[in-house]
N, C-alpha and C positions, 0 to 999 in steps of 0.2 A: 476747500476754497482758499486756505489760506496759503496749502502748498503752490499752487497753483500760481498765487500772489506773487510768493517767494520767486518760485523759477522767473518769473516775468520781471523780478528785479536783478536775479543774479544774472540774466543774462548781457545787459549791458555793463556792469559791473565787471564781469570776465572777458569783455569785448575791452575795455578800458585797460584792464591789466594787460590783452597782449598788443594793445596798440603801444601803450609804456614799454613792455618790452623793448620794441621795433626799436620804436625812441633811442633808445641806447647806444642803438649800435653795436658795433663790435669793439673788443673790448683792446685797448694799447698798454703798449707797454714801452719803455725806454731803455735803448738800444744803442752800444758801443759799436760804429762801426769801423772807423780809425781813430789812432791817434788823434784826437780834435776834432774829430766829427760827431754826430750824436744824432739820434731819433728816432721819433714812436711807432715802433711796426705793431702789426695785431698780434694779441698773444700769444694767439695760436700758429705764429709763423715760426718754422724755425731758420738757425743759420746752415745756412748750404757747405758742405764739405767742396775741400778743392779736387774729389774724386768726385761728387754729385754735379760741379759744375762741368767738370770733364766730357762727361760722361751725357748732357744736355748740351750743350753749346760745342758748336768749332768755330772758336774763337784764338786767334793768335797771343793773344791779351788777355788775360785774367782779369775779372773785377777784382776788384780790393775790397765789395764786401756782395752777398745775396745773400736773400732771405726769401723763402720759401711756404704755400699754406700747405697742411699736411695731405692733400690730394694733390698737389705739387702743379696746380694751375696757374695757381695766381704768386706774380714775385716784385721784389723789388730789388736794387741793388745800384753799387755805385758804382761810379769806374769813370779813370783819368784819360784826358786823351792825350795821345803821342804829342800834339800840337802844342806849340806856346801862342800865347795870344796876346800881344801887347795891348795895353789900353786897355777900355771900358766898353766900347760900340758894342752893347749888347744888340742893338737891331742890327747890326751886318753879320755877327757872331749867328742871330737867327736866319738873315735871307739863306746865309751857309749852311745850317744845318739844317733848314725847308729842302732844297737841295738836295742834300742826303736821306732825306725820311722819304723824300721823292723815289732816288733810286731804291731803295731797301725793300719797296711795296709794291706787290701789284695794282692792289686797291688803296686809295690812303684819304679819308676824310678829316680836314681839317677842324675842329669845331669850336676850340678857344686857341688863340696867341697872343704873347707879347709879350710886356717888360712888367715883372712884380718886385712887391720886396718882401725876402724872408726872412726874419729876423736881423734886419738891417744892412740885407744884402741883397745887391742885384738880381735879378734871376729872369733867362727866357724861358719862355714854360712853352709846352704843343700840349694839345690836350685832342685825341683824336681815335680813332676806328681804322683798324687797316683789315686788308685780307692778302692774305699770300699764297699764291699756287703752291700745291702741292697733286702730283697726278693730275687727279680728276678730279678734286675738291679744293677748297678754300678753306684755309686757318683766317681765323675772322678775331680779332685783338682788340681791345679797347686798353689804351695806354695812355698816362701823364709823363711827360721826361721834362725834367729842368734842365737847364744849362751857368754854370756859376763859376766865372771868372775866379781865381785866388790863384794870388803869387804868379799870377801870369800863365796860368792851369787850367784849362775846362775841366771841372766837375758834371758828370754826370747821370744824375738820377731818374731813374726808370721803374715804373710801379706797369706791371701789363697783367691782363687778364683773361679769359675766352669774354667776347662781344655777350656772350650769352649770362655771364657773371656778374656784370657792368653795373647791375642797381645792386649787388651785392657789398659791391666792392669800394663803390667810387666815392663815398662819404670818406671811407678810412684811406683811400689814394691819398686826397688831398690833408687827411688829416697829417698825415706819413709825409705830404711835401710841406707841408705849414709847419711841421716841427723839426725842420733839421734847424741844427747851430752846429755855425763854424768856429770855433776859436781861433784869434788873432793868426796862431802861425800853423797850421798843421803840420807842412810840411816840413 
């Protein structure tokens, strides 16, 4: 009787311990990406070689930093763009680059935008779902990209995932965008 008792308390008891788990998260860590740049990727991600980036993307342009999870799904990374950008208008900085996340996608759901601040800096953020032909199928993305003005420079930042990943993922996205800092000059 008493065993009986027992199992019938340890079972919510171990039901608690893995909801705590969950709680957690995944675990970060703090992350040199340039000179003057900084922020918390998940532990388990590493930094991508400029032969691993190669070798994924045709890209004319190099980021200047990724970071990769070790089943190489889900990444984040930074990168400049050719453009200078006088000023501040981060809402026309966005209609611009809505535009372009336009072209880039076959499918493209928008589901948060607009103007934040990160650590006492502007930021346009998309926060969205895409799908992109390939053949006969569809690459299906769940991505956060910031957009951040310095020195008259767009920075930016891009956390993308498989659609299928997205409740895995999307707590430590934003954690990953909530913690970058810029120092005064990077460049």
């Amino acid at each position: 009787m008493r065993i009986g008792c027992a199992r019938r308390h340890a079972l919510p008891f171990i039901l608690l311990l893995g909801v705590i788990a969950m709680a957690a998260g995944i675990k970060m860590q703090k992350v040199h990406l340039i000179d003057g740049i900084d922020a918390k990727v998940p532990a388990a991600f590493y930094r991508m070689t400029e032969q691993d980036i190669n070798e994924r993307y045709l890209t004319y342009k190099m980021p200047l930093a990724m970071y990769s999870s070790e089943d190489r799904l889900a990444e984040f990374g930074l990168s400049i763009s050719d453009n200078f950008w006088e000023g501040s208008d981060l809402e026309l900085l966005g209609e611009f680059q809505q535009s372009n996340l336009n072209y880039l996608y076959d499918k493209l759901e928008i589901e948060k935008q607009g103007v934040r601040e990160v650590h006492k800096h502007q930021v346009y953020y998309f926060e969205f779902t895409s799908a992109t032909r390939y053949s006969n199928s569809y690459e299906r993305k769940y991505t956060i990209v910031q957009y951040m003005i310095v020195q008259n420079r767009i920075l930016v930042f891009n956390f993308s995932c498989p659609k299928f990943d997205r409740e895995k993922y999307q707590d430590a996205a934003w954690q990953i965008m909530n913690s970058i800092k810029i120092k005064s000059n990077p460049f």
